[in-house]
N, C-alpha and C positions, 0 to 999 in steps of 0.2 A: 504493500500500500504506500510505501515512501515516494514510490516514482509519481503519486500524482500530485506533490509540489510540482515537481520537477517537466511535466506535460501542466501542469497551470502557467508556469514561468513562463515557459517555450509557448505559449497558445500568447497570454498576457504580452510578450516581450514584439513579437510575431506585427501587433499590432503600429508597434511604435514602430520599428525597423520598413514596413512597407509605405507608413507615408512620412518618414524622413526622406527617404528619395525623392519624394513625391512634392517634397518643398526646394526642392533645385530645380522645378521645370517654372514654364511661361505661367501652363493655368493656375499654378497656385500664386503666383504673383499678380496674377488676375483678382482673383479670386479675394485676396485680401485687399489689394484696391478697390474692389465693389465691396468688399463690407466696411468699408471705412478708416481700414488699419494705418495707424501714423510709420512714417518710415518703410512703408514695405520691403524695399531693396534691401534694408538692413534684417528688419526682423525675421521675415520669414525665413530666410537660410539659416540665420542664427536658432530658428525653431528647429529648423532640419538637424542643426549640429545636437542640442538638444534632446532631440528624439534619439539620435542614431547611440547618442553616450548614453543615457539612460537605458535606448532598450539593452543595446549589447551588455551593459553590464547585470543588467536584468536576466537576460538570456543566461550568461554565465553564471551569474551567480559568483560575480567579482565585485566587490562593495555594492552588496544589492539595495544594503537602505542607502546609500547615496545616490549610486541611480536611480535608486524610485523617488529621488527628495528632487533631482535633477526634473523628473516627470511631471510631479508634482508640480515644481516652479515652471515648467511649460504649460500643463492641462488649468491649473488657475486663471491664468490671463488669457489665453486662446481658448477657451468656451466663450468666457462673459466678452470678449472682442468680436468674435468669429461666428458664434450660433445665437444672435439675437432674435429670435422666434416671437419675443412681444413688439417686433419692429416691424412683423410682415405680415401684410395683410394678405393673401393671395393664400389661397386653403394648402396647394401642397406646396409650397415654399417652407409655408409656417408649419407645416406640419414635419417636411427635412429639416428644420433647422431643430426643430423640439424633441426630434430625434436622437441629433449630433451632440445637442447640449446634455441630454439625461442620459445618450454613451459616455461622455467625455465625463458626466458626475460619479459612474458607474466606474470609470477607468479612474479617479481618483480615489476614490475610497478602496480600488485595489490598491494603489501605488501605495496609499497612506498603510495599509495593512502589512505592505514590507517596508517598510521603514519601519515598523514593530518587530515583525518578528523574521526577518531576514531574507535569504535564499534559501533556507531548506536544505535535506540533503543531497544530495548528484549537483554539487554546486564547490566552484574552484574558495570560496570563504568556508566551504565546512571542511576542507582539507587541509585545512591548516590545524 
């Protein structure tokens, strides 16, 4: 039963790892220019870097409560920035964005729950 930390990491980590990429293209710099975001040029890659340190050290299970503190400090301001869902009036817009905002609350209260109690075991911090 240990390994399903270790398939929760790997599923949890999974999620940050595929849109850190995903903040090096065009449309996500779109994307935050139409929701409003100051600086986009800066931020949004800066979110990528972000993502990508957090999830991999999630994934490994290499200081996982700091990459999930690392997660944390991204998923905080990029929900309440990014998924304004009391801003849209159009039924399925508002209905994506109320979505995005109660995954991204759902993706914190995981993060915050390793930054409690860790990486688990099948994790490079329990081998030491």
């Amino acid at each position: 039963m240990n390994f399903i930390f270790l398939v929760g990491r790997i599923l949890f980590a999974s999620v940050f790892l595929v849109r850190a990429v995903a903040h090096f293209s065009e449309s996500a710099m779109c994307h935050a220019v139409d929701a409003g975001l100051p600086l986009p040029a800066l931020l949004v890659p800066f979110g990528g870097i972000l993502l990508l340190v957090g999830g991999l050290s999630v994934l490994f299970g290499y200081q996982a409560r700091y990459g999930a503190w690392v997660l944390v400090i991204f998923l905080v301001p990029a929900t309440f920035a990014m998924h304004k869902f009391w801003q849209v009036n159009d039924w399925y817009s508002n209905t994506m964005e109320q979505l995005c905002f109660w995954k991204n609350l759902a993706l914190l209260g995981a993060a915050l729950m390793l930054t409690h109690f860790g990486s688990g075991p099948h994790s490079l911090d329990s081998k030491k």
